[in-house]
Backbone as a ProteinNet text record, in pm:
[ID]
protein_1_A
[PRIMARY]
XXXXXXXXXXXXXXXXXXXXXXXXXXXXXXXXXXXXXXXXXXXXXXXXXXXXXXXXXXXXXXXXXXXXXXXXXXXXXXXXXXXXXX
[TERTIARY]
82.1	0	86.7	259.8	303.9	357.8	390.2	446.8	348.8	217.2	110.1	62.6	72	58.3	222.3	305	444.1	437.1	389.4	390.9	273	191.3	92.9	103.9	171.5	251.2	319	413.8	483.2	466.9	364.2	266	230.2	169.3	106.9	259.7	360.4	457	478.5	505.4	586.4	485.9	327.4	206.6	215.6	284	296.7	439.5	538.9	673.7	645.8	565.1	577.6	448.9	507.8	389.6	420.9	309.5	287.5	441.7	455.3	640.8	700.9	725.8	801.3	761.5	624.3	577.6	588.1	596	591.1	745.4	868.2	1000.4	984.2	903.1	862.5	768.8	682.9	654.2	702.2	644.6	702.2	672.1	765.8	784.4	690.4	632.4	576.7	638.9	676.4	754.7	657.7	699.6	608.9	695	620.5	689.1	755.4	924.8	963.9	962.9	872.1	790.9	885.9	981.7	1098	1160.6	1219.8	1296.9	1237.3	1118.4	1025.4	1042.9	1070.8	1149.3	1050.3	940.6	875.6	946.9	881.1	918	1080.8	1042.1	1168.8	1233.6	1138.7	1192.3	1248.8	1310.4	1297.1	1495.1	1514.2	1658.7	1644.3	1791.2	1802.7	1815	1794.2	1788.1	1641.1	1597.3	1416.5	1351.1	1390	1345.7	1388.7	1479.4	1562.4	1429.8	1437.3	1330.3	1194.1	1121.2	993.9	973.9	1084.8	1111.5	1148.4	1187.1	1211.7	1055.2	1003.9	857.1	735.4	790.7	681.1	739.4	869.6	890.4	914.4	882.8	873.9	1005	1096.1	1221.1	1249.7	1419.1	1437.5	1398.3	1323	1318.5	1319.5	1356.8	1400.1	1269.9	1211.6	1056.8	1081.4	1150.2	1157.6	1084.4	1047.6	920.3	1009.2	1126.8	1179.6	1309	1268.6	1318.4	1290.3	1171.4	1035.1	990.8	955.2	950.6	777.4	789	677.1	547.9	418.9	311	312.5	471.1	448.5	365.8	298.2	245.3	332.8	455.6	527.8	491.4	515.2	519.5	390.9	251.6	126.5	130.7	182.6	157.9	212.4	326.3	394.1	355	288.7	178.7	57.3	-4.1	-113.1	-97.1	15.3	99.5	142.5	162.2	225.3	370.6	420.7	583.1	602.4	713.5	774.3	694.5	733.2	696.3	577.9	471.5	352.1	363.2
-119.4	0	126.1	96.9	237.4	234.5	175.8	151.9	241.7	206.3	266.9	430.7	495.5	551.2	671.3	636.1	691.7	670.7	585.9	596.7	744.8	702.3	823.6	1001.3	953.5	1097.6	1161.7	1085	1101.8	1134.8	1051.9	1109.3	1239.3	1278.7	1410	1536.1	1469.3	1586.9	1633.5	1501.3	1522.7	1559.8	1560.3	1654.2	1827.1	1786.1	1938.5	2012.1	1933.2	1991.6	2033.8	1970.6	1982.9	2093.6	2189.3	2340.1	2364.6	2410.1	2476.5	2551.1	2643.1	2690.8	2594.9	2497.8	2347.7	2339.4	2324.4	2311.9	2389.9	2540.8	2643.3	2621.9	2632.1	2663	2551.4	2438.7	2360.3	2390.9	2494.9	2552	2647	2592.3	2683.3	2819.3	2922.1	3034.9	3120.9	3234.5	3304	3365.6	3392.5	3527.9	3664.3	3738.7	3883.5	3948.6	4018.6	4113.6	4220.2	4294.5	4350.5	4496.2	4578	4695.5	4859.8	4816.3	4859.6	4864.6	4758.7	4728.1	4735.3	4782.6	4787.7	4946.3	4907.7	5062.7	5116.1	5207.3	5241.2	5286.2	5305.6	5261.2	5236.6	5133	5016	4981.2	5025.2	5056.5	5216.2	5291.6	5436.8	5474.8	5514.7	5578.5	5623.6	5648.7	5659.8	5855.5	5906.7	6022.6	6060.4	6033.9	6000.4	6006.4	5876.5	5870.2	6009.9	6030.9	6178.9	6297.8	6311.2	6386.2	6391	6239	6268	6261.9	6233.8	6281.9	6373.1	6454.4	6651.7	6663.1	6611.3	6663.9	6689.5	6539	6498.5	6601.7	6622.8	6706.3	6863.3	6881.8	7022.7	7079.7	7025.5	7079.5	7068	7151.5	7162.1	7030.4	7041.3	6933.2	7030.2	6880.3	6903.5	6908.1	6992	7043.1	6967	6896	6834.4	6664.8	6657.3	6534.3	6441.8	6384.8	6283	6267.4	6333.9	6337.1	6329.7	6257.9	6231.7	6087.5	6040.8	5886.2	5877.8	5805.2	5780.3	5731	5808.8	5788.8	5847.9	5882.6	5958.6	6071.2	6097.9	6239	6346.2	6385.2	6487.7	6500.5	6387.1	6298.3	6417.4	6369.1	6416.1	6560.7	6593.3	6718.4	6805.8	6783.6	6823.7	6781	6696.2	6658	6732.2	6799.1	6878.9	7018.2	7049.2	7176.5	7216.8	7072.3	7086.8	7110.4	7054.1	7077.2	6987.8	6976.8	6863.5	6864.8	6769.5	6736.5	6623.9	6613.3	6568.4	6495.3
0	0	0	82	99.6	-78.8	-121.4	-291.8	-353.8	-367.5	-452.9	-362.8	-248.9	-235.4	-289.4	-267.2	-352.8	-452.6	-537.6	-664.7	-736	-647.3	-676.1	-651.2	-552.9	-472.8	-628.1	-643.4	-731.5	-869.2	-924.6	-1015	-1020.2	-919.2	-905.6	-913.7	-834.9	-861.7	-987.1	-1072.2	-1195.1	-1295.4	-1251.6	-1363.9	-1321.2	-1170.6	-1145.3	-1189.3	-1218	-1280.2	-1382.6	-1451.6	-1644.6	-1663.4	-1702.3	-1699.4	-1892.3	-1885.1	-2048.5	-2106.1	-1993.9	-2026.6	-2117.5	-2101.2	-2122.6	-2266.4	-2298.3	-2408.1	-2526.6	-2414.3	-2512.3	-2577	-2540.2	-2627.9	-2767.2	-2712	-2891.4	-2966.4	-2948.2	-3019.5	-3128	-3293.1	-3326	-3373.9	-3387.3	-3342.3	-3452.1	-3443.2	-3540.3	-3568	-3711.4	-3772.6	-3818.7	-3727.5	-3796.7	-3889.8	-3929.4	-4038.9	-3958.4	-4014.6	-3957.2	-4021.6	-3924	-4020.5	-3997.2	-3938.8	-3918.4	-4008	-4098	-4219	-4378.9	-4290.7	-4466.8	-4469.9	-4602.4	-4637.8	-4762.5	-4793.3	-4871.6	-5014.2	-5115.2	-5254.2	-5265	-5253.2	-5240	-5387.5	-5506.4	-5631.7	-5674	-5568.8	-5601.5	-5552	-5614.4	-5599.5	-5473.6	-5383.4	-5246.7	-5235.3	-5380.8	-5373.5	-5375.5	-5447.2	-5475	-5366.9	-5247.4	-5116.6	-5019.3	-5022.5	-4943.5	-4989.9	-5120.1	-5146.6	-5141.4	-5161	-5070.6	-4916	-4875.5	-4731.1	-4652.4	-4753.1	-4744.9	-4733.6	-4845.2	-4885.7	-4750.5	-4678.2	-4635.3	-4455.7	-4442	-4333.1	-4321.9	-4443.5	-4491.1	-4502.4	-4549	-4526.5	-4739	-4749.5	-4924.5	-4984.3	-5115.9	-5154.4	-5334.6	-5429.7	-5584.8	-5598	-5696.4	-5782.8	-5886.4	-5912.8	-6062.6	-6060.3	-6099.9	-6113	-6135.1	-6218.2	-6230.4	-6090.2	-5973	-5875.8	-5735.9	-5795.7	-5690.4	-5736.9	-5610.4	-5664	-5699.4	-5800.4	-5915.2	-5791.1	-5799.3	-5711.7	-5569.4	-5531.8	-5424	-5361.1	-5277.9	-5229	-5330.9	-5296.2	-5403.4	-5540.3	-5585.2	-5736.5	-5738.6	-5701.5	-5702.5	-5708.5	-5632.6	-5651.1	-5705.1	-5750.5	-5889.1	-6003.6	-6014	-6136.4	-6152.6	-6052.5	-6034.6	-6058.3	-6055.5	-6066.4	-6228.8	-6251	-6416.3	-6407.2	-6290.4	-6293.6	-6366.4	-6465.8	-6527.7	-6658.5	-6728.8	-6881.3	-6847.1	-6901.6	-6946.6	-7065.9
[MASK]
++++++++++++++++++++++++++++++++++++++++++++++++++++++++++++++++++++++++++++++++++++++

């Protein structure tokens, strides 16, 4: 009887050692997107970007349309303006 009552004891410890924690590190992991490293028009010259980023902080920026990245806020509104060739 003392065998089966230690065996049971014991049982109960080792359901109480093993916690979800345990489970969790085999889980596997979700990858989010890192929205940090996403870098907007990602097809646009690194001068292009400088300049709709003048644009967008109000600081000098080039008026010339092929110096503005294509669809940008700027882009736009130098298109609305008639800056540049049409």
């Amino acid at each position: 009887m003392k065998a089966l009552t230690v065996a049971a004891c014991a049982a109960c410890l080792v359901s109480l050692a093993v916690t979800p924690a345990l489970a969790r590190k085999h889980k596997p992991l979700k990858h989010y997107r890192n929205y940090e490293a996403y870098r907007p028009y990602s097809n646009a010259t690194e001068r292009q970007r400088r300049n709709s980023l003048a644009f967008e902080t109000g600081d000098y920026y080039e008026r010339i349309q092929s110096e503005q990245v294509f669809g940008s806020r700027s882009w736009w509104m130098l298109q609305n303006r008639g800056g540049g060739r049409r």
